[in-house]
C-alpha positions in Angstrom: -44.8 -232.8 -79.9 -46.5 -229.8 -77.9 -45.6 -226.5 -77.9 -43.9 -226.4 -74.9 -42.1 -230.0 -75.7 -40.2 -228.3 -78.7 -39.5 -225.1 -76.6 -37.6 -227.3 -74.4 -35.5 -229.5 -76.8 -34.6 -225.8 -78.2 -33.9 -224.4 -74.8 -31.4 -227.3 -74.5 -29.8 -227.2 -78.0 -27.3 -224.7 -76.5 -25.9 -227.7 -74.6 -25.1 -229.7 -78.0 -23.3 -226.4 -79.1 -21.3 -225.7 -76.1 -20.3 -229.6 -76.2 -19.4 -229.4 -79.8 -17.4 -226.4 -78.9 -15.9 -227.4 -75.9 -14.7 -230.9 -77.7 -13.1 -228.8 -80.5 -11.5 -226.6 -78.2 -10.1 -230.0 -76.4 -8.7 -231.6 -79.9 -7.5 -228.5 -80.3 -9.7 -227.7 -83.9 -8.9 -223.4 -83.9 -11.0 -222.7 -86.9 -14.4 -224.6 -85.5 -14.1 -224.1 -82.1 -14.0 -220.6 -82.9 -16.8 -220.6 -85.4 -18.9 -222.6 -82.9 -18.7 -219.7 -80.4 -21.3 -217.9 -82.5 -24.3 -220.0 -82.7 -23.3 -221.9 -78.8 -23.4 -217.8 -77.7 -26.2 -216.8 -80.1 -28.5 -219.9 -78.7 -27.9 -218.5 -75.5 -28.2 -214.7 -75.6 -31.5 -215.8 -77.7 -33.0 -217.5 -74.6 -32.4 -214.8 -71.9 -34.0 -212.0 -74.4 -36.8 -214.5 -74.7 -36.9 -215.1 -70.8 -36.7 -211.3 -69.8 -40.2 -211.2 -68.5 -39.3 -214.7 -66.2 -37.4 -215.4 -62.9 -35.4 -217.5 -65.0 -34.3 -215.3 -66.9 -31.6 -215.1 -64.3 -30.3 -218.2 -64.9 -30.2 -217.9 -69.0 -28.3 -214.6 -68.2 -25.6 -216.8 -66.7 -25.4 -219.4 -68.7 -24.7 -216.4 -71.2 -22.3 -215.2 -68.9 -20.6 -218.4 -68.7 -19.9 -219.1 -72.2 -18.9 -215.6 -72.8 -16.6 -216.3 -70.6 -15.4 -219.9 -71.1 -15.3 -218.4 -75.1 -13.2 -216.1 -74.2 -10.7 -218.7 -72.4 -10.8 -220.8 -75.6 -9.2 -217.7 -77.5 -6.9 -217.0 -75.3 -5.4 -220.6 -75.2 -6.1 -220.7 -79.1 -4.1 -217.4 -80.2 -1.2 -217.6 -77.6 -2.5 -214.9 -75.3 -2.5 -217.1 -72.1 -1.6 -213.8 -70.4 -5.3 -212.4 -70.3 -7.5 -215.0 -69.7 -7.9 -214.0 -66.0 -10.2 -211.5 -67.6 -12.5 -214.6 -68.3 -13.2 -214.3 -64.4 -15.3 -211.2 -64.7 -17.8 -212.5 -67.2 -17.5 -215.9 -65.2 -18.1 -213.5 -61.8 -21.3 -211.9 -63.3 -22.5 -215.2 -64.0 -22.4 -216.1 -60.2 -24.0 -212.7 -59.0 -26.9 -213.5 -62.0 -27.6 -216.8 -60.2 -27.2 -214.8 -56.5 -29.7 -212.6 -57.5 -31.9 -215.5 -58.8 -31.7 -217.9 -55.7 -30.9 -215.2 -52.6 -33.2 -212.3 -53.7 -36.3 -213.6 -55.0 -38.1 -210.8 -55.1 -35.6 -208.5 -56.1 -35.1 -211.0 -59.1 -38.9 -210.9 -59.7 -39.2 -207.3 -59.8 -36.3 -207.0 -62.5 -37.8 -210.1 -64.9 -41.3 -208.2 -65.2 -40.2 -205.0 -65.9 
């Protein structure tokens, strides 16, 4: 397997997590569902520090973004505090501007990723 091969399959390991979390999340599982929130964000925040000096790192900011916030959903519905997870929308909203920036600004996201 080459170099880049196994950066790829790593890249992607945050999917497994997020499924794995997401499923216990669906069945209901409080204790691993919230455990899994660490290593499915951890994965994740891992990749867009790795990515700063990349375009994409755009993209791995949001996908950050977007577990934050579906993490934060989770816990709500988990701990009977259904009231607050509207908040979810702002982590979910900076998601949407990272990938804006990414696919309308180009070069404003270019400029960013190198520096």
């Amino acid at each position: 397997m080459t170099l880049l091969a196994a950066s790829s399959r790593f890249d992607n390991i945050h999917i497994l997590l997020w499924l794995i979390k997401d499923t216990c999340w669906m069945l209901e599982w409080r204790l691993l569902g919230t455990v899994m929130i660490v290593p499915t964000l951890g994965v994740a925040i891992y990749m867009t520090v790795r990515s700063a000096a990349e375009d994409v790192v755009w993209i791995n900011l949001a996908v950050s973004f977007w577990i934050t916030a579906n993490a934060y959903w989770m816990l709500c519905e988990f701990f009977d505090r259904e009231a607050y997870k509207d908040y979810a929308g702002l982590p979910f909203g900076l998601g949407l501007v990272s990938v804006g920036i990414f696919y309308l600004y180009p070069p404003l996201a270019a400029r960013f990723a190198r520096h």
